[in-house]
N, C-alpha and C positions, 0 to 999 in steps of 0.2 A: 549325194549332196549333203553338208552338212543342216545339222536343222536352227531357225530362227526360236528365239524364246520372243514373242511380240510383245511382252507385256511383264517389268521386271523393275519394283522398288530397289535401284540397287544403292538409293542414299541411305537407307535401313542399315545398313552391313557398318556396323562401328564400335562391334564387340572389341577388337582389338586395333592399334594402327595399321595391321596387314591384312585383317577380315576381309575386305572387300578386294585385294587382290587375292588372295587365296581363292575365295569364291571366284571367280573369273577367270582361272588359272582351270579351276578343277571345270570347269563349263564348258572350256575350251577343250579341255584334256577328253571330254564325255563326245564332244562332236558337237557342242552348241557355239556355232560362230559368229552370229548376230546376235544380238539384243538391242530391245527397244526400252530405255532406261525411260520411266515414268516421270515427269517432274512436275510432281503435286506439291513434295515436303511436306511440312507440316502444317501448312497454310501457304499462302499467297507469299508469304516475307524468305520463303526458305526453297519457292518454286524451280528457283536458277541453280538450285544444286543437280539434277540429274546433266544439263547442258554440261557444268562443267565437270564432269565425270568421263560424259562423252567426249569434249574436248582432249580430257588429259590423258586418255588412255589410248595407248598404240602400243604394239609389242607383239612380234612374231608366234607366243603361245597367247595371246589374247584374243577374246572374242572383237570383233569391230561394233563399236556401241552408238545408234541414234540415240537421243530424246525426242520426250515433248514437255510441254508447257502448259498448265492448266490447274483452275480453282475446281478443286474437289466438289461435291453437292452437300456436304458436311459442311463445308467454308462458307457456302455459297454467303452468309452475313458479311466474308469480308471480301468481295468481290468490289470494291468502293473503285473510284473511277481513275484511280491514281494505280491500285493492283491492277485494273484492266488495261492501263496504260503500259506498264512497267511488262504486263502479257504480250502487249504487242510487241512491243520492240525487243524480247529477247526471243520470240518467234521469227524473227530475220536472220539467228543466226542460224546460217547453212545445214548445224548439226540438230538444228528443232525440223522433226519432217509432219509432229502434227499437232494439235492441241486437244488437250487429255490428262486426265481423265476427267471426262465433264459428264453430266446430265441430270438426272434425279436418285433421291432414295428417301423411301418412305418408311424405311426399314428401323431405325433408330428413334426414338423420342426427343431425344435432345439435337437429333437435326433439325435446320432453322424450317419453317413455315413454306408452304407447298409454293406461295406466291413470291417468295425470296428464294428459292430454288431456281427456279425456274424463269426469273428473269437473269440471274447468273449466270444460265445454262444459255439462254439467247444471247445474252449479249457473248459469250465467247465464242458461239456459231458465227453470228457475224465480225469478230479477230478472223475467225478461221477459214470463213469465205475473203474478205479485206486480204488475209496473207496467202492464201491458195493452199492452205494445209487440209488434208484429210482431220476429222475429228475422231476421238477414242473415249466410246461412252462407257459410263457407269450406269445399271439400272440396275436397284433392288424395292420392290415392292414392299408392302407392308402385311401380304396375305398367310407370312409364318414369323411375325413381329411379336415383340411382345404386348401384351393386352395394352398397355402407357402409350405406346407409338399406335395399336390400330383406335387407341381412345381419340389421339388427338388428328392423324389422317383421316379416319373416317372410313369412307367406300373408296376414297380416291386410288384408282391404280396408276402406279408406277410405270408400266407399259404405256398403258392406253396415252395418258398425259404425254411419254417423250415422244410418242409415234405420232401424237397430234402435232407435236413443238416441230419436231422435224418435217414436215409436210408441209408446215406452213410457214418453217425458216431457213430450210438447208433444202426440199427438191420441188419446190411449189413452185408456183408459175413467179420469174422473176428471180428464184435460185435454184436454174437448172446446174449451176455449172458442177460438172463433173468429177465431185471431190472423195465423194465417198467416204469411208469411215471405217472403226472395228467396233461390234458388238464385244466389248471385252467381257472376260470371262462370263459368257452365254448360259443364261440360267432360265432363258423363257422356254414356253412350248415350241412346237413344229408352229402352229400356227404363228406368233410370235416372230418364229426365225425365219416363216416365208414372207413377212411384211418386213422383215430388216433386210431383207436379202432385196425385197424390191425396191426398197428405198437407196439401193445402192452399196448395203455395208456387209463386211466382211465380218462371220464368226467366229471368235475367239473359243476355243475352250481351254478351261485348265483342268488344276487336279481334284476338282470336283468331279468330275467328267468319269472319277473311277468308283468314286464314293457309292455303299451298295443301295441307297434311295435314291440317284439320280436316274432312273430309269428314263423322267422325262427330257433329260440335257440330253440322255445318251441316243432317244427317240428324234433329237431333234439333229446330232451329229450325224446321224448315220442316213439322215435324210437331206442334209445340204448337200449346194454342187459343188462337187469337186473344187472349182475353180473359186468360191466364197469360204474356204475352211482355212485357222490359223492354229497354232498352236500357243501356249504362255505357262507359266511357273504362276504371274502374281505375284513371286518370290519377293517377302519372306512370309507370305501366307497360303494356304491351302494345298500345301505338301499332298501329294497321291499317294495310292494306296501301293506300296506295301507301306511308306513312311508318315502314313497321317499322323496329323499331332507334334510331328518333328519339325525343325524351323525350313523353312522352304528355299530351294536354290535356284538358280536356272540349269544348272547340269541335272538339275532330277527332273526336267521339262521330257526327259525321252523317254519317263514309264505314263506319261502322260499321251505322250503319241502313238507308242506302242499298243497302250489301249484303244485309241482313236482311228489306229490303222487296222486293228484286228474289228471294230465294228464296220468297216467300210469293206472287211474282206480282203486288203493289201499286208503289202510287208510292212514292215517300218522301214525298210528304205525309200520304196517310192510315196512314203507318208511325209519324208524331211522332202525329198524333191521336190512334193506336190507343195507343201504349204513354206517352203521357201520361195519358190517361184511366185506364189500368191503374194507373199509378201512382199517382194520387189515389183510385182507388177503392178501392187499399192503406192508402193512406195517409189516413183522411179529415181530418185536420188541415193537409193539405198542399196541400190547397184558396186 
């Protein structure tokens, strides 16, 4: 089975007017036949570009491309109630299957304020619950920040906060309903990945995943269930190893798996079976 890239900037690709099909061309040519195109942009005003990507692309060497729809935790100041608006109603269109990439990050200094985060992040749980889409989170913590960012977060952790947000907005008593989500690009512990995993959400890993200090992603891959594991590029960031530091693609998403399936002791083929099936059985429109 061919494999999914879950998780893939492909509005990024504008080096030339044919970059972005190139790219999609060569993804296709590698065995990557889905893709889940991101649509953050550059903020709230540029979010409808991965939609129409998805819309416009079809073609028998082309991969078949979802979006989603979502203010970044970087944005989160311009979440104003017109961009929430403008969230929801291009979330109706059939080729948005989730909204994302949302949640926190403590990571940065010049991200907005813990309490403007985080009401951004709620309020597009609830778009996400209103339109029945799965959500695709962002978590980065502030505990390898730079000294500026852990001055102004403090002890606040990034984890603990979304796992509280989500317990008491997306599977708390009043929102059981069964939507689920991706931990994208998964950088917490096992511990971590067994509280997302019971909160309903599926594991993304990328090409961190190969990088030689992730011991603790790779601790936490090789301990998920089978049926919770995804694969992503992130593409055009966090290129794997052998190509770190190079601009990142979705056809280079299968030295990513290849690693992924050699810690779980499979081949890479029934690594694209296993975590393409995952991902339609997320996503059932994406069948």
């Amino acid at each position: 089975m061919p494999l999914t890239d879950s998780h893939a900037h492909l509005d990024f690709y504008t080096e030339t007017p044919t970059d972005r099909d190139e790219v999609l061309r060569r993804a296709y040519a590698a065995g990557v036949h889905t893709i889940l195109a991101i649509g953050i942009g550059d903020g709230p005003a540029t979010m409808h570009q991965a939609l129409e990507i998805a819309n416009a692309t079809s073609g028998p060497d082309l991969p078949q491309i979802y979006a989603t729809v979502g203010i970044h935790p970087q944005e989160a100041a311009h979440a104003t109630k017109e961009a929430l608006a403008r969230l929801s109603t291009l979330a109706a269109d059939p080729k948005c299957i989730a909204i994302g990439e949302i949640g926190l990050d403590y990571y940065h200094a010049d991200n907005p304020d813990i309490t403007t985060q985080k009401l951004a992040f709620c309020a597009q749980m609830y778009i996400a619950a209103q339109t029945r889409k799965p959500i695709i989170i962002h978590c980065r913590t502030s505990e390898l920040a730079t000294p500026q960012a852990k001055e102004k977060y403090g002890t606040a952790d990034a984890w603990e906060d979304l796992l509280d947000l989500i317990e008491e907005h997306w599977t708390g008593p009043g929102h059981s309903l069964p939507l689920g989500g991706i931990m994208h690009c998964f950088s917490g512990t096992v511990e971590q990945a067994e509280r997302s995993i019971a909160a309903g959400f599926h594991l993304s890993f990328a090409g961190n995943l190969t990088y030689p200090k992730a011991q603790t992603i790779r601790d936490a891959a090789a301990a998920a269930p089978a049926d919770r594991i995804l694969v992503e590029t992130d593409a055009p960031f966090l290129a794997p190893i052998p190509l770190r530091g190079q601009r990142n693609e979705p056809a280079l998403v299968t030295h990513t798996a290849a690693a992924l399936a050699a810690l779980r002791g499979i081949s890479p083929e029934e690594l694209a079976t296993l975590t393409t099936t995952n991902f339609k059985n997320l996503f059932p429109t994406a069948r």
